[in-house]
C-alpha positions as CSV (number, residue, x, y, z in Angstrom):
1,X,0.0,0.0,0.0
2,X,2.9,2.3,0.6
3,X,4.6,1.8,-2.4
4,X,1.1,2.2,-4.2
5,X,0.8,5.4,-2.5
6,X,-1.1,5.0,0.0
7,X,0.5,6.3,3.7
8,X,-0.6,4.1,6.8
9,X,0.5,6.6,9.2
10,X,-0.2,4.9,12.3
11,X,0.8,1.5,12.0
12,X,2.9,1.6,8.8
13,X,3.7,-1.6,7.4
14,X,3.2,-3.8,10.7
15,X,2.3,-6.7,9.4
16,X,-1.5,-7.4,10.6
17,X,-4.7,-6.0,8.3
18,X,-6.4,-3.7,10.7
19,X,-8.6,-0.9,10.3
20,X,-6.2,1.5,8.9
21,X,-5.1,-1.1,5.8
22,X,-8.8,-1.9,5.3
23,X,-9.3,1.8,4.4
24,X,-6.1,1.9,2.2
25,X,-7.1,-0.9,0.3
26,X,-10.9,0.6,-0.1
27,X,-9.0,3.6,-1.3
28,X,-7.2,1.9,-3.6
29,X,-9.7,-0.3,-4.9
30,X,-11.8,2.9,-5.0
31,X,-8.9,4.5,-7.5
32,X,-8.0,1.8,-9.5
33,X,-12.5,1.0,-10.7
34,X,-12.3,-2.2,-8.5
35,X,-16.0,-3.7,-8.9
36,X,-15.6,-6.9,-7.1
37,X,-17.6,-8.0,-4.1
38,X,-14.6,-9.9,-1.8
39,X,-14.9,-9.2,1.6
40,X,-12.2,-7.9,3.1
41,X,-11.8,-9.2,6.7
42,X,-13.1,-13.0,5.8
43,X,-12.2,-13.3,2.4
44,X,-15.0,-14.5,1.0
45,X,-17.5,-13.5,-1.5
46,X,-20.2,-11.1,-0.2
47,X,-23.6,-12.7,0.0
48,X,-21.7,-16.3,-0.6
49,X,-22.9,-19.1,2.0
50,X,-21.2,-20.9,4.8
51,X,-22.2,-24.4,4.8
């Protein structure tokens, strides 16, 4: 995300996908016309089903 631009001022590149990287990666999916419904924290496919 840094490299892409995208500062993580308060954490920086710790390792761990808090708060602060979910927003840079919103942003940068925002930027780059990303469409697609992953969810971020799970991984998985909005609306998909747990069986």
């Amino acid at each position: 995300m840094i490299a892409a631009g995208f500062s993580l001022p308060k954490y920086g590149a710790g390792g761990s996908y808090g708060d602060e990287t979910v927003q840079a990666v919103k942003a940068l999916q925002k930027r780059s016309g990303y469409r697609g419904g992953w969810n971020l924290r799970t991984g998985y496919r909005k609306g998909a089903r747990s069986y």
